[in-house]
C-alpha positions in Angstrom: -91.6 -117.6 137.7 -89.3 -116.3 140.1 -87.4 -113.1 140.8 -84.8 -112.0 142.1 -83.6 -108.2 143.6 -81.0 -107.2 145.1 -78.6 -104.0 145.2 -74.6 -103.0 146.4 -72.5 -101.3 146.4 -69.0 -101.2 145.0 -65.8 -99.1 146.4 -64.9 -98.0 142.2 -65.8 -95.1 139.8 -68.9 -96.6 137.7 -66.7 -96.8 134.7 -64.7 -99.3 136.2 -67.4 -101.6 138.2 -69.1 -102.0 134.3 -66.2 -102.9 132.2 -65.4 -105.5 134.4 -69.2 -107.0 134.3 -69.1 -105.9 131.2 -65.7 -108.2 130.3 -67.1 -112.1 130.1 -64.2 -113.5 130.9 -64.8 -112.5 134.6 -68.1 -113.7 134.8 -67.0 -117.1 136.1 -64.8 -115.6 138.5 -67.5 -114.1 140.1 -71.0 -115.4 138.7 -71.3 -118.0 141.7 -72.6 -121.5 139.5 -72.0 -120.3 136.4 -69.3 -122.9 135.0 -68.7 -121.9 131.3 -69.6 -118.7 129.5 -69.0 -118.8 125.6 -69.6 -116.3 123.3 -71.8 -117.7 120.0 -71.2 -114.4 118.0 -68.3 -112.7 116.9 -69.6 -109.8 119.0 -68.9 -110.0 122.7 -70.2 -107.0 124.3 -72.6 -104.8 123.8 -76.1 -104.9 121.8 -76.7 -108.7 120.2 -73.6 -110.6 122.1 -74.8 -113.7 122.5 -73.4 -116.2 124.7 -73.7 -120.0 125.3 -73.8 -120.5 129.4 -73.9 -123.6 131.9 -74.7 -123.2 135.3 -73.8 -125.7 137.9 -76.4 -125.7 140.7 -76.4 -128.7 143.1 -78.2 -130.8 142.2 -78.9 -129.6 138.7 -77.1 -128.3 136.0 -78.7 -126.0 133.5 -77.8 -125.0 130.3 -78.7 -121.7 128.4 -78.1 -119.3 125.4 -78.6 -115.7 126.3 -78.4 -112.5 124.6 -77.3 -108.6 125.0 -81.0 -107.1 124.7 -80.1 -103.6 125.6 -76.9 -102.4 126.4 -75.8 -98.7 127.5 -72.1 -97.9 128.6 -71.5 -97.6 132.1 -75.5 -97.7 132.8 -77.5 -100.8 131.6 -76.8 -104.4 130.3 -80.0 -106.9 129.9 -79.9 -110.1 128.7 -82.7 -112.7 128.3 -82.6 -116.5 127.0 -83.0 -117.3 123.9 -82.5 -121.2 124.3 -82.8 -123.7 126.9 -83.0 -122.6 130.6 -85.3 -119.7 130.9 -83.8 -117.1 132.2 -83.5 -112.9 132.6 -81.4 -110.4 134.5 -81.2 -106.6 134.3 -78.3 -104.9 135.5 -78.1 -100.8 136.5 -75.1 -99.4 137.0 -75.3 -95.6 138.5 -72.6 -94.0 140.0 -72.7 -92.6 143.3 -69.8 -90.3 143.5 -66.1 -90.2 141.9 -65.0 -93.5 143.5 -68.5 -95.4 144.2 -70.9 -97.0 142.1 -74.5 -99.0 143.2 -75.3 -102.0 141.8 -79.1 -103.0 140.5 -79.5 -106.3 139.6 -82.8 -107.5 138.7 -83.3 -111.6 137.6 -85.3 -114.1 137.5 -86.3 -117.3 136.0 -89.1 -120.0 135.0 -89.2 -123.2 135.9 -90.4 -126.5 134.0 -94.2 -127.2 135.4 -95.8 -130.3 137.0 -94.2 -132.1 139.8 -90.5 -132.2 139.0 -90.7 -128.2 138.5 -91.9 -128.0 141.9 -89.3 -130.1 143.7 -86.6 -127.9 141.4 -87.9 -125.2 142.7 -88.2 -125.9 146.4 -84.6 -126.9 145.7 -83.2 -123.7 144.1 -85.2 -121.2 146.0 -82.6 -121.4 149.0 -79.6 -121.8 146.8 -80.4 -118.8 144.3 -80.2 -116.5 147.6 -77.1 -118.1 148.9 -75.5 -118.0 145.2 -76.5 -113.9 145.1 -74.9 -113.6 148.3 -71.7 -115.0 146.9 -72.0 -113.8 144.0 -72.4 -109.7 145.1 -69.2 -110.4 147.6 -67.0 -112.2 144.6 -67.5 -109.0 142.3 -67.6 -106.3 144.7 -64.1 -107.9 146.2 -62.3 -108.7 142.5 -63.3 -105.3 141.1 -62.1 -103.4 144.3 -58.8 -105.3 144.5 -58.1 -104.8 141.0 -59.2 -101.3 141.2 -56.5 -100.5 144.1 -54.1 -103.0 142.0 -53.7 -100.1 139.3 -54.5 -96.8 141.6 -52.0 -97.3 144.6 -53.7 -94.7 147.9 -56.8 -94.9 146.2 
C-alpha cells in the first residue's frame, strides 16, 4: 500500500477551487496520467458519481472504476475504487481567506503482490511524486487563470 500527502495552496475563493475539481471534465486537464475519465452513472457529481478512469503511467497503464464516497460542497470529495486498479484519494478543501483556498489531498494505492508488484512499484514510486508535482502546478495554474479570466484586477 502506498500513500500519498501533499497540500497547496490556490490564489481563489474555496467556492471556486472546488467546482472546478469538482467539474470532471477538467480532471484531464490537470490530473497528470489520467487519460480518460467517464462517468458510468447518470449522476456526475456529488454522492454515488461513479466514473470509469484510465491512467497512463509509463510504463503501465491502469484502468479503474471509482466512486463519489462522501461528498460535501466546497469542503470534501472522496472517492475509492470499486473495480480494477486499487485506488483512494481524499480531498479537503478549506478556505483560507476571501480570495485563498488550501488544498488537502490525501491518496494512495495497492499494488498486485509477488515479484511483478514489486518491480511496479519500484517503478511508480518516483513517478507518483513527479505526477503530484505536475499535477498541484496544472490545477493551481488553470483555476487561477480562469479565476482572473472572469474577475478582471482580482
Amino acid at each position: 500500500m502506498v500513500d500519498v500527502h501533499f497540500e497547496s495552496h490556490v490564489k481563489v475563493p474555496v467556492a471556486e477551487a472546488f467546482a472546478y475539481y469538482n467539474d470532471y471534465t477538467n480532471a484531464t486537464r490537470w490530473l497528470f496520467g489520467l487519460a480518460s475519465l467517464e462517468p458510468t452513472t447518470e449522476v456526475v457529481s456529488g454522492l454515488g458519481a461513479s466514473f470509469d478512469a484510465v491512467f497512463k503511467v509509463p510504463p503501465v497503464k491502469l484502468h479503474t472504476t471509482i466512486e463519489v464516497m462522501q461528498w460535501e460542497q466546497n469542503s470534501l470529495v472522496v472517492f475509492d475504487s470499486t473495480k480494477g486498479f486499487r485506488n483512494w484519494s481524499t480531498w479537503h478543501f478549506e478556505p483560507i481567506s476571501e480570495t485563498e483556498t488550501k488544498l488537502r489531498c490525501q491518496l494512495g494505492y495497492e499494488l498486485p503482490g509477488g515479484l511483478a508488484g514489486k518491480a511496479l512499484g519500484r517503478a511508480l514510486t518516483p513517478i507518483v511524486a513527479l505526477t503530484t508535482k505536475h499535477s498541484d502546478h496544472n490545477f493551481r495554474t488553470q483555476v487561477e487563470e480562469r479565476w482572473t479570466a472572469g474577475n478582471p484586477g482580482a
